[in-house]
DRENDREN-957739 format. One record per residue: residue in three letters; x, y, z of N, C-alpha, C in turn. Coordinates in steps of 0.1 Angstrom, whole numbers, plus 5000, padded with zeros to 4 digits. Example, Ala and Ser with C-alpha at 12.3 -4.5 7.8 and 13.67 -1.06 7.14 Angstrom:
<nodes>
ALA513249435078512349555078513249675078
SER512849785071513749895071512950005079
</nodes>
This chain:
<nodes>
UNK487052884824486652864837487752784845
UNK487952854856489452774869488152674871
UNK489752554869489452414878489752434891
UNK488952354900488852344917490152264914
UNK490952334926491952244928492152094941
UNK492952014936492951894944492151874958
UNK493251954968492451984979491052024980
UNK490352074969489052174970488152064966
UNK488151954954487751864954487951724963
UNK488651734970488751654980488051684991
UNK487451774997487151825007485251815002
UNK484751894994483651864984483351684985
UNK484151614981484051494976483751404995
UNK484451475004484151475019482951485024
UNK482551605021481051675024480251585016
UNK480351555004479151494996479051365004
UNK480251265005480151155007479451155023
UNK479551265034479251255046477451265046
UNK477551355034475751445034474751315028
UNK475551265016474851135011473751035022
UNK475650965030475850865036474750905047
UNK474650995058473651065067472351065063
UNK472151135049470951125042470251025043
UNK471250925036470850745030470050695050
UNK470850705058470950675069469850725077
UNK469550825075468350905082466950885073
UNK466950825062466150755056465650595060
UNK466450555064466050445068465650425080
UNK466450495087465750495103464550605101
UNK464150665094462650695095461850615089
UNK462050535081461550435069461350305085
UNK462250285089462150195102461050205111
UNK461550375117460450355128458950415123
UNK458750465111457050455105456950335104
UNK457350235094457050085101456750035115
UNK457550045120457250015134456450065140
UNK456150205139454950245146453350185140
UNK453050185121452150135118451849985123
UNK453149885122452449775129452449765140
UNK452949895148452549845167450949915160
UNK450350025159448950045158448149965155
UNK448549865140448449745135447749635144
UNK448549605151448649505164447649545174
UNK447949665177447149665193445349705187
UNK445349795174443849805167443349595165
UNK444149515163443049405160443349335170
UNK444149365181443949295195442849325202
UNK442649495205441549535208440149525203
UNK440249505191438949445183438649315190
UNK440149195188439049065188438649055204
UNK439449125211439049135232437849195229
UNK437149245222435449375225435349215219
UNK434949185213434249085202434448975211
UNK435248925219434848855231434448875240
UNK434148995241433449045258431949055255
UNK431649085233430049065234429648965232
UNK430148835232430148745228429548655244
UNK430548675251430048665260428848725277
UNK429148855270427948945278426749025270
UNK427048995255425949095246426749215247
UNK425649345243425749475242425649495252
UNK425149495262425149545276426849535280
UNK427149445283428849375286429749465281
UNK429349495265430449515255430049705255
UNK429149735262429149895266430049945275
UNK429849845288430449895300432249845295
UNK432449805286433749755283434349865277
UNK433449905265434150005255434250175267
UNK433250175277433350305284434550305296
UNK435150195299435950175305437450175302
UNK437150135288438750115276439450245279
UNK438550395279439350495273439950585291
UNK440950575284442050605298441550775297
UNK441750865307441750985309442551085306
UNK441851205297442851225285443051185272
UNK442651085269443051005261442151015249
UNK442251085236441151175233441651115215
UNK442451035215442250965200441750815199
UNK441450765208440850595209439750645205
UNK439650555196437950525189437750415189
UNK436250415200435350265203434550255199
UNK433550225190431750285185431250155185
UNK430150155187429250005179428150105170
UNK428550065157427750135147426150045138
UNK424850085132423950005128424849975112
UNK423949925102424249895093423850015082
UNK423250085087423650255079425150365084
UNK425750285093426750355096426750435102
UNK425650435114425250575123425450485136
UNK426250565144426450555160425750495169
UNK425650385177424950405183425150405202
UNK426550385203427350435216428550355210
UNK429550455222430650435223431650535226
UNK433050555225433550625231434450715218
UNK434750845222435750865207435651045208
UNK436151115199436251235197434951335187
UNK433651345194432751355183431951225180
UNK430551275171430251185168430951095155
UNK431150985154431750935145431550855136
UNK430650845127430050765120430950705108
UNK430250595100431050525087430350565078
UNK430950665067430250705057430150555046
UNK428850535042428450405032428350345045
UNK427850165038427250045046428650055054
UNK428549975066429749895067430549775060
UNK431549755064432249605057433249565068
UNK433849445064434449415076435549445070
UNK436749505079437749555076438649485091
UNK440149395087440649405094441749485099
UNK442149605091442849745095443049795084
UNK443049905086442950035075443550155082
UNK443950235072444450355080443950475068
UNK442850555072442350655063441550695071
UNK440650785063439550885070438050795071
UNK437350865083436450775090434650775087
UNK434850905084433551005076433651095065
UNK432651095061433551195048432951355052
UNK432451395063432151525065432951585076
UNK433451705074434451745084434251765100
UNK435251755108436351705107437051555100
UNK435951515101436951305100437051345089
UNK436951375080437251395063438551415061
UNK439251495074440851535070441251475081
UNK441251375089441551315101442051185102
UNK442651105092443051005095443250895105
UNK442750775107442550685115443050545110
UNK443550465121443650335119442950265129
UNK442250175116440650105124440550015118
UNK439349905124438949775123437649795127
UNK437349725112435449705114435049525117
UNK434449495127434049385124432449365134
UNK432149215126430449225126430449125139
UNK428949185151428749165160427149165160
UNK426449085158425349055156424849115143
UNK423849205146423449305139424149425134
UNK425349455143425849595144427349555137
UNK427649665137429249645139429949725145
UNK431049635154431949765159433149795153
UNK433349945156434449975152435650025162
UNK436549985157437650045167438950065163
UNK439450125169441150225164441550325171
UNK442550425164442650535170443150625156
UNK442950765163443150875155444850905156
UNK445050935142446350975137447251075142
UNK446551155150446751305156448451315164
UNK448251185173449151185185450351115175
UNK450051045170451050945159452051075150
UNK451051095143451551255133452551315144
UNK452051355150452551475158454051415164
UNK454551285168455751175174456251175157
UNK455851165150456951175136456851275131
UNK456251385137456751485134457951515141
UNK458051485154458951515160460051465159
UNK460151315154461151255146461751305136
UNK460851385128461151435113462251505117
UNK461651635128462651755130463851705135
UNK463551595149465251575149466051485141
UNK465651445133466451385120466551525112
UNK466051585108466251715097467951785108
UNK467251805122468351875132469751775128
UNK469451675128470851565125471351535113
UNK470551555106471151595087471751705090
UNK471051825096472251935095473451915102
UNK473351845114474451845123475451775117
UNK475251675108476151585099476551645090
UNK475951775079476051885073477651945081
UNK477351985084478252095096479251995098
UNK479251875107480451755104481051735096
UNK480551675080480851705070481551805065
UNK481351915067482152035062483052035071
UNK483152015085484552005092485151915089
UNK484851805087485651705082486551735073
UNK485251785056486151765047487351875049
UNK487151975056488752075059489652055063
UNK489151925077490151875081491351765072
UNK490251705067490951625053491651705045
UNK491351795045491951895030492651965040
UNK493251985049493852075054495351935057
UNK495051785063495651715061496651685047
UNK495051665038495951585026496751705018
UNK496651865023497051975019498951925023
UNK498451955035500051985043500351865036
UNK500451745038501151595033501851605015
UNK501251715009500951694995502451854993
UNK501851925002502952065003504252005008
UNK504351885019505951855018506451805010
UNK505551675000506151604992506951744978
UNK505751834977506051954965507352014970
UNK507752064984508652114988510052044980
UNK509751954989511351854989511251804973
UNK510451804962510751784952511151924946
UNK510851974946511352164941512952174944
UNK512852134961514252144967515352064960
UNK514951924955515551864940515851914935
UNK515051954929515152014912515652144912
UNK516352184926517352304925518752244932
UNK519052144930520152074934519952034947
UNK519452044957519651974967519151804971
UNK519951774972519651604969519051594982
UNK519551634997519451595010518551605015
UNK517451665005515951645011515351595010
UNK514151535022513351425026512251455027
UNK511451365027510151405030509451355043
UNK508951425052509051385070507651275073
UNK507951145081506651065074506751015088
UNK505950985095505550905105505850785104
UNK506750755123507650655126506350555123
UNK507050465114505950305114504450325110
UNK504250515103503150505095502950435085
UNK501350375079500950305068500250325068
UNK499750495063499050515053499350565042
UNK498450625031499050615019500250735015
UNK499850865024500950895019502150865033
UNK502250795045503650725048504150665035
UNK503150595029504050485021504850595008
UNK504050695009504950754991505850864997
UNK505650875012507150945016507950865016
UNK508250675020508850645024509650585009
UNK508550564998509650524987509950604979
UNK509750714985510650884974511450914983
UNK511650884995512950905005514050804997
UNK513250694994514250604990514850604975
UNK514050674968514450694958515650794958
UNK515150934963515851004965516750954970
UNK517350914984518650784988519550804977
UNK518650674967519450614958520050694946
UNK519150814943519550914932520850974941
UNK520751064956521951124960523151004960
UNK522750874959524150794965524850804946
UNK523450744938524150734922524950914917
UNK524450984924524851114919526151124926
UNK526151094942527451114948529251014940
UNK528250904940528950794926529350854914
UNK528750944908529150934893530151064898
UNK529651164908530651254908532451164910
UNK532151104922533251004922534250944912
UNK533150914906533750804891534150874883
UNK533750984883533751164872535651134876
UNK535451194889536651254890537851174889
UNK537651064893538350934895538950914884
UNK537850884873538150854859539050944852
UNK538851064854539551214850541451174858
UNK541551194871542451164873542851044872
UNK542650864867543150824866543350764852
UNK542450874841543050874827544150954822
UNK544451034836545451144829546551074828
UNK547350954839548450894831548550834826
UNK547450724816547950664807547250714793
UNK546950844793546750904784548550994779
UNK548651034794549951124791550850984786
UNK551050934792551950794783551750694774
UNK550250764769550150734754550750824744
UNK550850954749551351054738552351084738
UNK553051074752554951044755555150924745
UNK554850814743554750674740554750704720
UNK553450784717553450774702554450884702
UNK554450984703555951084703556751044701
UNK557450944714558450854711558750774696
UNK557650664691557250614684557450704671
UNK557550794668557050894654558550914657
UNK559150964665560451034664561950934661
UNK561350814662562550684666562550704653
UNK564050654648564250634632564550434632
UNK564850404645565450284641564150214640
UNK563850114633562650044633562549964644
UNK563749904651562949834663562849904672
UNK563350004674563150094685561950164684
UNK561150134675559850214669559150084669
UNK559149984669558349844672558149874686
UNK559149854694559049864707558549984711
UNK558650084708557650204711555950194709
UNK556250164700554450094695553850004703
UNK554749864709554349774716553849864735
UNK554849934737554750034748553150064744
UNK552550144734551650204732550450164728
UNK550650004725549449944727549549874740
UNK549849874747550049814764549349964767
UNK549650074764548550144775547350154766
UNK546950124755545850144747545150024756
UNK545349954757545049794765544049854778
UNK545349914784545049954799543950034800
UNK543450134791542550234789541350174785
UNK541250094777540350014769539649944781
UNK540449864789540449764801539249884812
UNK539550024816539050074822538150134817
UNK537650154803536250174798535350034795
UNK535949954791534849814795534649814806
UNK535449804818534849724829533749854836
UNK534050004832533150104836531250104828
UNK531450014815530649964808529749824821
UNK530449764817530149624828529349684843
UNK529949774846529049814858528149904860
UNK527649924845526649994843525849894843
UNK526449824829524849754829524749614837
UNK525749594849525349504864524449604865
UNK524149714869522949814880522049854871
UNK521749804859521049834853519849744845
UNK520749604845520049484838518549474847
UNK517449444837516349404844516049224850
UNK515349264862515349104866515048994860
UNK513749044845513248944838514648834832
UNK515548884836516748824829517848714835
UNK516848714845517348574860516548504852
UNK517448334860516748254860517048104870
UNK516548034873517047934881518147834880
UNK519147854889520147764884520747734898
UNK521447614895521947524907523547614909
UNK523847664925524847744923526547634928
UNK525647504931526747424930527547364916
UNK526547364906527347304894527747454889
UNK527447544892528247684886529747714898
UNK529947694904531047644911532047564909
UNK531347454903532247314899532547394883
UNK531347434874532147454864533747614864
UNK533247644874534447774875535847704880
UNK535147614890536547554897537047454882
UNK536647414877537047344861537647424854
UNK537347534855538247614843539247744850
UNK539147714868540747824869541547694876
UNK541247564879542047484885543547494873
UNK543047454861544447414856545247604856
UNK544347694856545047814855545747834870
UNK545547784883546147794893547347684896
UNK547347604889548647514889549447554881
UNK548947594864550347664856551147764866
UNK550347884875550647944884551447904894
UNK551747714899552247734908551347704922
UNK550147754922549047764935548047584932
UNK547747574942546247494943545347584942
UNK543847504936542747584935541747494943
UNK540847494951539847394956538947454959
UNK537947364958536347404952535747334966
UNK534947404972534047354988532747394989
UNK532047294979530847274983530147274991
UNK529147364997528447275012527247205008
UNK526647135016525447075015524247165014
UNK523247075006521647175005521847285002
UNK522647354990522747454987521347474973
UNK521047374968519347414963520147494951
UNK518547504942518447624936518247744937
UNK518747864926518648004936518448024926
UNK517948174924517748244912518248384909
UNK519248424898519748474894520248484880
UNK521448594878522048644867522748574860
UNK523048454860524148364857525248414849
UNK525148514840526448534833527148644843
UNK526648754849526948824858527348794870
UNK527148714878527448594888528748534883
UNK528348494869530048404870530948554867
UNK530748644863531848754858532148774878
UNK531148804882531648844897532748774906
UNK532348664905533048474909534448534904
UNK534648534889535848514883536548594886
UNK536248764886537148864889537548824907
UNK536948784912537348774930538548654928
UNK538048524921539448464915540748514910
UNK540248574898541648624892542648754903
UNK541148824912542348974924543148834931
UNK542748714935543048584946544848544937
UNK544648514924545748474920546548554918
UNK545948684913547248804910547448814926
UNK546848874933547548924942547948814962
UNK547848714956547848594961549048514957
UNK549948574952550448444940551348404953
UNK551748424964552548314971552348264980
UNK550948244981549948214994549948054989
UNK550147994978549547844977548347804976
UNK547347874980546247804977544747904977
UNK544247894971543147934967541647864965
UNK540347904975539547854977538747924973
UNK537447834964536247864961535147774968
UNK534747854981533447814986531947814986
UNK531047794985530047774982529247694997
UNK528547795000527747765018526747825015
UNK525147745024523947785028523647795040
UNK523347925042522847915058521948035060
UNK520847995069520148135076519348185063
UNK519048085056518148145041519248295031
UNK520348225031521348325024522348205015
UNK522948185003523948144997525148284999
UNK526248155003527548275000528148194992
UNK528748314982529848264974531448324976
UNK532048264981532948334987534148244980
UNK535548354980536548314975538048374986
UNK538648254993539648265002541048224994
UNK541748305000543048324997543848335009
UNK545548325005546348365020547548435016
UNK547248495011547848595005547948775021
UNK548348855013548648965023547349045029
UNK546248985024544749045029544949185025
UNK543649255032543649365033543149435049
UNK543349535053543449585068542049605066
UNK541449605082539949655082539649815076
UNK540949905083540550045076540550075061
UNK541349935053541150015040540649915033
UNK539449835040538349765031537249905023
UNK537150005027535850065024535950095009
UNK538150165009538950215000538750094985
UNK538849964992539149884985537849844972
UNK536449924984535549864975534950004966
UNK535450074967535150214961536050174945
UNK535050324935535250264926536950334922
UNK537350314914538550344909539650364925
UNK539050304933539850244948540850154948
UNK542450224948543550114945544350154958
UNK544550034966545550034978547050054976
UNK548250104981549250154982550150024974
UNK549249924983550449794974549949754960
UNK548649834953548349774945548949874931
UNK549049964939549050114925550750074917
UNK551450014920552649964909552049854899
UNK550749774904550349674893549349734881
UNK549349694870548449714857547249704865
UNK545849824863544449804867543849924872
UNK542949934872541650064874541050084886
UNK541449934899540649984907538949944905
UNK538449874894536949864894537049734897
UNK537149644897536849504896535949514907
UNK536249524923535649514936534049584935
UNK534349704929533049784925532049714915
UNK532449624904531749554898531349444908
UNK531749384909531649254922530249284932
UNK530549424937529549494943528649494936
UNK528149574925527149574914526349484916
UNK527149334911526449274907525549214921
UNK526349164937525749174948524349254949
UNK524149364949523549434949521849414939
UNK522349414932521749344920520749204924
UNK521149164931521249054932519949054950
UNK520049194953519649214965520449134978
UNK521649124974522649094984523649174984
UNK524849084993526049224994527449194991
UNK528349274993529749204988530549185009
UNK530849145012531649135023532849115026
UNK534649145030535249125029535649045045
UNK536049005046537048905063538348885061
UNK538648855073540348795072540448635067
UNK541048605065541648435063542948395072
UNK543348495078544248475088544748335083
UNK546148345077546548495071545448525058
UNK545048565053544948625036543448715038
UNK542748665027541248715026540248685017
UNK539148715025538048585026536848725015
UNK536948695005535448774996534548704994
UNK533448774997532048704997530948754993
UNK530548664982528948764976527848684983
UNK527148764989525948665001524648724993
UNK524248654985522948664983521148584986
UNK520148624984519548554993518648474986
UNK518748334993518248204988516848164984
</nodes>
């Protein structure tokens, strides 16, 4: 047996909840107004009783004749007025027929049933009040007829409004299922269109919608985002890596060639030493391709709270004496209220250090080198200044791309990742990497938020 699909029980699941809800609803407002109508009958049957029962009180039967023949409005052909003996036989009054009380009387202060037990009143339902007036008793009420017949008419237009809600209901649920159809058909589209290579497709969601499916276009747009930017990345990295292992691969095997072919032994030391210098270099650009995996990959459970000023002081501790053997000052600029923050601490210092060590290599006649540390605007920056030859605004983008090496940099030992790690870990961090001038040199900055 085929299962109903999504939409088809969605739409069903519309109609039921509309037909229910209506139902429940149209039950109660008839449940309401039969109440309401038994005790308005309720009310005006023993009002009218105890007004006759003062009018014979004070005029006798005579009084309480001309009262009950005067009660009944013209037309008015369900009011029952009687003064009955104590065999329950008539002896005036006003009403539809003669109307007697089958058995003795009793005092009754409202009732609603039949009045005689021989036909008509046998199938005729009344609400009435018996009560005792000398010798007799009167009775009084009215017949069910006019009442019946006002919920009946209620019935029909509630039955007419169950259907109309019926009919609502089923437009509704199409409308829903024709909605949550189309909503459900773009998200399938643009995933299909994936899964045949096309990354650039989105799923179309309403400016500043929040409903539920705005919200699952807007975090599979994002997802998607992030899969075309990592995809557009690894192609990058692909190729990057490809062209920038091909020369110190080729001058590894120039290098051991060399090495195999030399007869002199130090000329074959020194060939070897050549060839662990590029094993180094290669090695150097598969760890740090390592490292920036697992920056973008580590989970957050792996933060934790730490003061980013004594992580400062300890880095400035251990490159100060490395920037003096060098030649340079190193200085550490704390700002105030920089608090606790929460993060990656070993990842953070690897970030810190590599922005140091690009500062000293490629800084080395600038003199001085700064590690700052500032809070502001609910952000920590960790930033590292130099005055060294900077870098131009147009080839910051180059600089932070991965295997991205600038014209003055490609004669020194290096891969080009460090910046890209640095980034990582920013990111990571849900912050960013930023580069400025130091006029003269340059100002790197991991701004993450406090």
């Amino acid at each position: 047996m085929r299962r109903l699909s999504v939409t088809a029980r969605i739409a069903l699941l519309a109609i039921g909840l509309a037909l229910v809800s209506n139902l429940v609803l149209v039950a109660f407002v008839w449940r309401q107004i039969h109440d309401s109508s038994i005790d308005a009958l309720r009310r005006d049957t023993i009002e009218q009783s105890d007004a006759l029962v003062s009018v014979w009180q004070t005029g006798g039967l005579p009084a309480l004749s001309h009262a009950i023949a005067e009660a009944r409005a013209p037309g008015d052909f369900s009011l029952i007025l009687a003064v009955v003996d104590n065999e329950g036989q008539r002896r005036f009054g006003v009403g539809p027929g003669d109307i007697t009380i089958s058995g003795a009387p009793e005092p009754i202060e409202f009732r609603i049933g039949t009045i005689g037990a021989d036909r008509p009143w046998a199938e005729r339902e009344a609400g009435y009040a018996v009560r005792k007036i000398g010798n007799d008793w009167l009775l009084s009420g009215r017949l069910l007829d006019d009442w019946e017949q006002v919920q009946r008419g209620i019935e029909q237009a509630m039955l007419a409004a169950t259907l109309l809600s019926l009919a609502l209901g089923v437009g509704g649920g199409l409308v829903v299922t024709r909605y949550v159809g189309r909503r459900l058909d773009q998200v399938a589209n643009v995933i299909e269109g994936v899964a045949d290579g096309d990354l650039s497709r989105r799923v179309p969601n309403a400016a500043g919608g929040q409903d539920a499916f705005d919200r699952l276009a807007s975090r599979l747009n994002a997802m998607l985002e992030k899969l075309e930017r990592l995809m557009t990345e690894l192609r990058v990295v692909t190729d990057s890596f490809a062209h920038d292992l091909r020369s110190p691969l080729a001058r590894l095997r120039s290098k051991a060639e060399a090495a195999v072919l030399q007869a002199d032994p130090e000329a074959r030391e020194a060939a070897m030493s050549g060839l662990l210098t590029e094993t180094d270099i290669v090695m150097r650009m598969l760890t740090m391709l390592i490292e920036i995996s697992r920056a973008e990959s580590v989970s957050r459970d792996r933060f934790t709270s730490v003061d980013p000023a004594e992580l400062v002081e300890e880095i400035a501790e251990l490159y100060a004496p490395v920037a003096e053997d060098d030649g340079m000052t190193f200085v550490a600029a704390i700002g105030e209220g920089a608090g606790r923050i929460v993060l990656h601490r070993e990842l953070m210092t690897q970030a810190i250090t590599n922005l140091i060590d690009n500062a000293l290599r490629h800084a080395a006649d600038g003199g001085e080198v700064t590690l700052r540390l500032r809070r502001a605007a609910g952000e920590v920056r960790f930033a590292v200044e130099d005055r060294g030859p900077g870098i131009a605004e147009a080839d910051r983008a180059l600089a932070l791309r991965r295997f991205g090496r600038l014209d003055g940099a490609r004669t020194t030992p290096g891969a080009g990742l460090g910046m890209a790690l640095v980034e990582a870990v920013a990111r990571l961090h849900g912050g960013r990497l930023e580069l400025g001038d130091n006029t003269p040199g340059l100002i790197v900055a991991i701004v993450v938020p406090a």
